[in-house]
N, C-alpha and C positions, 0 to 999 in steps of 0.2 A: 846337599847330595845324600839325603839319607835313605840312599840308596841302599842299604846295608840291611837291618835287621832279615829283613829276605832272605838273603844266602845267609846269614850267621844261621838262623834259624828257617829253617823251607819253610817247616812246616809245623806251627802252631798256636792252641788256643788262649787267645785273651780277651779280656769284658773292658771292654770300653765305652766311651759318651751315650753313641743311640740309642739311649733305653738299657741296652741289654747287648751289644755289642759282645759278641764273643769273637775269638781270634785264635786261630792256631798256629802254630809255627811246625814246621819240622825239622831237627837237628840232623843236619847232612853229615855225613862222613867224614868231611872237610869241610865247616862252617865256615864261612867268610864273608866280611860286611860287604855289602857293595852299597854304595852311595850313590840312591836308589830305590833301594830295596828298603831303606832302612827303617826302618821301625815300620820299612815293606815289611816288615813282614809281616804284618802280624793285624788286622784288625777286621773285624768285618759281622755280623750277623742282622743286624738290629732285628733283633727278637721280635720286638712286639709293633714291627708294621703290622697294615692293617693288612686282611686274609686277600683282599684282591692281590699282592705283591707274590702270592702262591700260584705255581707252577704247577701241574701236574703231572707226576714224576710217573714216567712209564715201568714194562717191565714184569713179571709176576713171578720168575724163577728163582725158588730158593736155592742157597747154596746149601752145599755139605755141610753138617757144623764141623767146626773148625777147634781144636783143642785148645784149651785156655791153660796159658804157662802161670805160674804166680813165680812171685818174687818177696822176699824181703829183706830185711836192713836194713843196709843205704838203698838199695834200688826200691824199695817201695814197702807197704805190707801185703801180707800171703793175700790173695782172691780165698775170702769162704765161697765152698761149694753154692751157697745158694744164689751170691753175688756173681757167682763164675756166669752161672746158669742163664742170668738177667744179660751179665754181657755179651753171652754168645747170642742171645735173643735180639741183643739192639745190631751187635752184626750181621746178622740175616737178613733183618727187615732194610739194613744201609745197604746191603750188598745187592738187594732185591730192586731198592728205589735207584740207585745207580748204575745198575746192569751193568756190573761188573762181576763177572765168578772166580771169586777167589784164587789163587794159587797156590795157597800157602797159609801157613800157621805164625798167627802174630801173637807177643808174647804181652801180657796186659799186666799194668804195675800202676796200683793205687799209691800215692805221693802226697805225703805234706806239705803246707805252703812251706817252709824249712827246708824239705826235702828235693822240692821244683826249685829250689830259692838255691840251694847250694848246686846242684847239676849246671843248672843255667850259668853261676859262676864261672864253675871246672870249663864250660864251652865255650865262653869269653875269655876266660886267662889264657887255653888253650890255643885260641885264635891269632895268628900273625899278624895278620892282615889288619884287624883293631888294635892291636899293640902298634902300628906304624903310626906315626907320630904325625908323616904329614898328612893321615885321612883327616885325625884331628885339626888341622891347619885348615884345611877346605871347609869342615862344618863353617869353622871360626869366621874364617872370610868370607861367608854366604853369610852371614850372620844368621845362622839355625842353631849355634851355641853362643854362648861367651865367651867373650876373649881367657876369660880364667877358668872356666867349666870342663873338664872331662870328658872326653864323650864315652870312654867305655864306661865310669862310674853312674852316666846318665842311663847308659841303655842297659845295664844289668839292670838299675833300681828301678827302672821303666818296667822292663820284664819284669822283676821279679813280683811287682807292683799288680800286673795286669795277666798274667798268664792263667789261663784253667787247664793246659794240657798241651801235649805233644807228643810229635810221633820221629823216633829216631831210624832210620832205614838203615846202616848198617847194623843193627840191633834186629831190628825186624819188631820194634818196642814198642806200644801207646804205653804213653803215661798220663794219668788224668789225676786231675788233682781234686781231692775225698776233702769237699769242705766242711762237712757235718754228719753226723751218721747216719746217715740214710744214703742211697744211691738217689739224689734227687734229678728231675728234669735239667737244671743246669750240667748235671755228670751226664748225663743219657746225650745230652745233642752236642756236647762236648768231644766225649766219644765216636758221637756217627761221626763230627766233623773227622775226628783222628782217621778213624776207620776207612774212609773216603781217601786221605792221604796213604794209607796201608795200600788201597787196592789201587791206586794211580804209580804208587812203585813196583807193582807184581806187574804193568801193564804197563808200562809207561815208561819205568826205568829212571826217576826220578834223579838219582844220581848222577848217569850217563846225560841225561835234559842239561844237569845243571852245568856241569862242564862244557857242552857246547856253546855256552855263552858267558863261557870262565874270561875276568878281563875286560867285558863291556857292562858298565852302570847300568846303562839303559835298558839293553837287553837283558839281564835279570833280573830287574826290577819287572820288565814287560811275563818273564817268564815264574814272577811266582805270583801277578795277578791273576794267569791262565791258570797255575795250579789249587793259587785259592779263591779266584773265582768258584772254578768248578765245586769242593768243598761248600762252599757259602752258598751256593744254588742246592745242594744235594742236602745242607742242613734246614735250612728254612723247607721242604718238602718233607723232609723227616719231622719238622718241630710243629708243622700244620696238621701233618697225617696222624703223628703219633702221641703227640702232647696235650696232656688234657689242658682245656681254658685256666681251670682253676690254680693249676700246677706253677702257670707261667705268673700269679701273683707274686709267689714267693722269690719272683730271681730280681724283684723294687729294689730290696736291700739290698743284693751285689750290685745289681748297674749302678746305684745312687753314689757306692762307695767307688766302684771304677770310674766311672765321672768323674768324681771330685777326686781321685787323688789323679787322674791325667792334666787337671788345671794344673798345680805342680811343676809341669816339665814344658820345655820349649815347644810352641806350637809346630814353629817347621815336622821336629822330631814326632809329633803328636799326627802331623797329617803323613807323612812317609808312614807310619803305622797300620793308620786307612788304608791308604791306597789299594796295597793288591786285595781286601776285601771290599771296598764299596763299588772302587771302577773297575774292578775284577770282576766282582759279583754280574756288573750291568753288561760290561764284556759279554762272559760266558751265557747270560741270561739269553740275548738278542741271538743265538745259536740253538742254544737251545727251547726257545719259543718255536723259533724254524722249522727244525729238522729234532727234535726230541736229543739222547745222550749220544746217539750214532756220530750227530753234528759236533757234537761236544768232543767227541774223540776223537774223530777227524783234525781238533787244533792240533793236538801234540805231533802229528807230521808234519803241518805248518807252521812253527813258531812263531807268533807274532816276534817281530823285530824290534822295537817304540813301544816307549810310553805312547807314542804319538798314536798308534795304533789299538793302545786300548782305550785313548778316549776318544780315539776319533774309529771306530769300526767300519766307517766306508775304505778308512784309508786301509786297512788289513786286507778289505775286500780284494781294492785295486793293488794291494802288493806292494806299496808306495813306501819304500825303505827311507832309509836314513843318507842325505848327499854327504859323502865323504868333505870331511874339516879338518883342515891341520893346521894347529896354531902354528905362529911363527917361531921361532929359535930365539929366544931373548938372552941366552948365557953372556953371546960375546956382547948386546947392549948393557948388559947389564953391570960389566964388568968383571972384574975378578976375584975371586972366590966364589962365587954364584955359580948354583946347579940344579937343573931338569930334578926337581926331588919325588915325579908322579905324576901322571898326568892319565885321562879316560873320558868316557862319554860322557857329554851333559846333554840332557832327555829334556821334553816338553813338559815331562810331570816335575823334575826337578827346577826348570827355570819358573814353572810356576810358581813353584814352591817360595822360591825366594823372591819372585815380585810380591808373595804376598806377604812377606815380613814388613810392606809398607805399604800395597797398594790396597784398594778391597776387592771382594770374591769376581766379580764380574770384569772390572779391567782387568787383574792379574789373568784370567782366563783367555779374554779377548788378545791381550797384548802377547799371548807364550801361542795360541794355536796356529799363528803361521811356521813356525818351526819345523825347519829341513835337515837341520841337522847339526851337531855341535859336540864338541872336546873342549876340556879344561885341562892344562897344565901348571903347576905349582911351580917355586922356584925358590931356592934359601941359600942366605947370601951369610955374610958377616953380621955378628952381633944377633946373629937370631932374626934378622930380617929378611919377610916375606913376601914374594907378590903372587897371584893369582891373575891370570889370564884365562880366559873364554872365550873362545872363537865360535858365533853363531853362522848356521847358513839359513834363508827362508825361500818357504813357497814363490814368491813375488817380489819386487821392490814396494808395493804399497804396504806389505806385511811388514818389510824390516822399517818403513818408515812407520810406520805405528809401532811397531817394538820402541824405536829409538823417543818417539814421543811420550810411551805412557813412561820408558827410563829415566826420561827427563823427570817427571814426577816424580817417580823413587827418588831419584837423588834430593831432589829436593826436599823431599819428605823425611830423608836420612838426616840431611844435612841443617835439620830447623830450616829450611829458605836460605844459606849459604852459598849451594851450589850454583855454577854460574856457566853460559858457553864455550865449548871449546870447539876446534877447529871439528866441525860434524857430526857433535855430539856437543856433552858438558862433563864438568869437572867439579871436582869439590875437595880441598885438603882441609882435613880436620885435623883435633889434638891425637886422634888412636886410631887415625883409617885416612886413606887416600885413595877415591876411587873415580872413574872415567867411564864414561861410554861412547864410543866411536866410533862411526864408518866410514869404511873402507869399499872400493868398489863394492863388491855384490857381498859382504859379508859387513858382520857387524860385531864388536871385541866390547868385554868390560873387561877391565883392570881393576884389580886392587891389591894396595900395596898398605904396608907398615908406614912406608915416610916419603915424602911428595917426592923428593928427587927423584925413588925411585921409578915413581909414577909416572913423572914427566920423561924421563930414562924411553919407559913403554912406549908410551903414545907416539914419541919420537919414531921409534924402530916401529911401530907399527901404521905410520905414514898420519897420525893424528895431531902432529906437532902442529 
């Protein structure tokens, strides 16, 4: 469910795999992981596709130039006047290719890797919601961490690992991170990207977005693909228009090093990252091929609802939400001392996510795209024992019966060839997991549990016995 990094951070930039992968996040007012979002938040550019992947960005109205605050200390070092000068220049030419006119004066603060490295901390210690114990319980049992791994120690050294900038909207701040002395091409389309995040909060209200879908995974996962789609379209137009051929040589050495230190971390964690920039990007792109930015702005009155919806773009078309799921009440199966310790959406880009901790790219996809709808609830009992419950809805009975079939793989696949039938599903108890997949009338449930009893506990109360 790494639904998270998204709202922890809206909105900002990191170098990731593609080449040249840049990523932005934005530090909301109230960061908060959602699982989902998580390491939604953050990845998206690939630099150096080829030029047909360019759009041409409408639009010819400059703005006003817009005052350049400096900052230093901790919050950054001073902007020199000549540096100021460059930056209000890359904001003109973003605000111009984005046809967006300004509102307002954003405050600009060059950052050391140190200095983006400790911020980012103070936003994660600060965070509640990553401090809850059982978000970390959910990664665990999707298996996207390890049973002993961290997730907030993960996702700071992820961040701190991959970030080139960010932009703070209660602030009204870009921060970009000054990796050698020069303002190079990697700082210029760094910045548009920030810049692009500044003018979607002067217009958009970024804030106010993010709270309307304060609570659902899914839904803000879905809503910081829309907000870094749109960036990740606005930057590749800025890095085609404005960046010399020769310039884009020099960003080998960061991609080379942001690849190789993303092998590193859990893939689940690595592809939640992606997300809101690559199916973002593809999202926002097929709108605005269309209808040019008009089209593009027109989303933020419709909020797509689903993951389902940004990979599936017909379905945003027809409006096609998400069918309400309520897992069942396992307290009183489960016995006593056991309690409801969380529970929220599970999205199509999520269950992908964990088909594909076993399956490969093409079933994991095929088997998550009939998804109608789904919630996960957690549950912790004595002795620190855990079960995780899932309640999927699908499009069709042929979709959940291919769901339940490519499951049966999984499990299998988890379980060395162990797993074996259960009553509509299969089952499998091992030394460190206990997990089930089963259907039920028109719905279809995984379990996973710490210890079989508890398991077979589920299945029972969930009519799988």
């Amino acid at each position: 469910l790494l639904l998270l990094l998204g709202s922890v951070f809206p909105t900002a930039t990191v170098m990731a795999p593609h080449l040249v992968n840049l990523v932005t996040i934005s530090l909301g007012s109230t960061p908060r992981p959602r699982p989902g979002r998580l390491l939604p938040l953050l990845l998206a550019l690939l630099i150096l596709l080829a030029a047909a992947c360019r759009e041409e960005a409408g639009g010819d109205a400059t703005p006003e130039p817009q005052p350049t605050a400096t900052a230093a200390g901790e919050a950054g070092a001073a902007v020199p006047p000549d540096l100021a000068a460059t930056i209000q220049e890359i904001k003109e030419r973003t605000a111009a290719l984005r046809e967006l006119e300004p509102r307002g004066a954003t405050e600009d603060r060059l950052v050391t890797r140190e200095q983006a490295a400790e911020r980012l901390a103070r936003e994660l210690e600060e965070d509640p919601e990553l401090r809850d114990p059982a978000l970390e319980d959910v990664y665990q049992l999707l298996d996207f961490i390890g049973p002993e791994e961290s997730l907030r120690d993960l996702m700071l050294r992820l961040l701190q690992s991959q970030v080139a900038g960010f932009y703070i909207p209660e602030e009204d701040a870009l921060y970009v991170l000054q990796l050698g002395g020069d303002f190079d091409v990697l700082e210029e389309v760094t910045l548009a990207h920030e810049y692009v995040h500044a003018l979607q909060d002067q217009h958009f209200d970024l804030d106010g977005l993010d709270r309307r879908v304060e609570g659902d995974w899914d839904a803000d996962l879905a809503l910081s693909a829309l907000v870094e789609g749109d960036a990740t379209v606005a930057e590749f137009d800025y890095l085609f228009l404005h960046a010399a051929a020769g310039a884009l040589r020099g960003m080998e050495e960061d991609a080379a090093r942001a690849a190789g230190e993303l092998r590193s971390f859990p893939p689940p964690l690595v592809r939640e990252l992606q997300f809101p920039y690559d199916a973002g990007g593809e999202f926002v792109r097929r709108w605005y091929r269309g209808g040019g930015w008009d089209a593009v702005d027109a989303l933020y009155a419709r909020l797509p609802q689903t993951t389902e919806q940004i990979l599936h773009p017909e379905k945003y078309e027809a409006g096609e939400g998400p069918a309400p799921v309520t897992p069942p009440d396992l307290a009183g199966a489960l016995g006593e001392g056991w309690r409801r310790a969380g529970e929220g959406t599970l999205g199509e880009f999520t269950l992908r996510n964990h088909l594909l901790t076993q399956l490969g790219g093409a079933e994991a996809r095929s088997a998550a795209a009939g998804w109608g709808g789904g919630r996960w609830a957690l549950y912790q009992g004595p002795d620190g024992a855990r079960v995780l419950l899932a309640a999927l809805a699908w499009d069709t009975p042929e979709e959940a019966a291919e769901f339940m079939d490519a499951y049966a793989r999984w499990l299998a696949a988890r379980s060395d060839g162990e797993a074996r039938p259960a009553a509509a599903g299969a089952r499998w108890a091992g030394n460190d997991r206990s997990m089930a997949a089963l259907r039920a009338g028109d719905r279809t449930f995984l379990v996973v549990a710490d210890r079989a009893p508890d398991l077979d506990r589920v299945l029972a109360a969930v009519g799988g016995a």
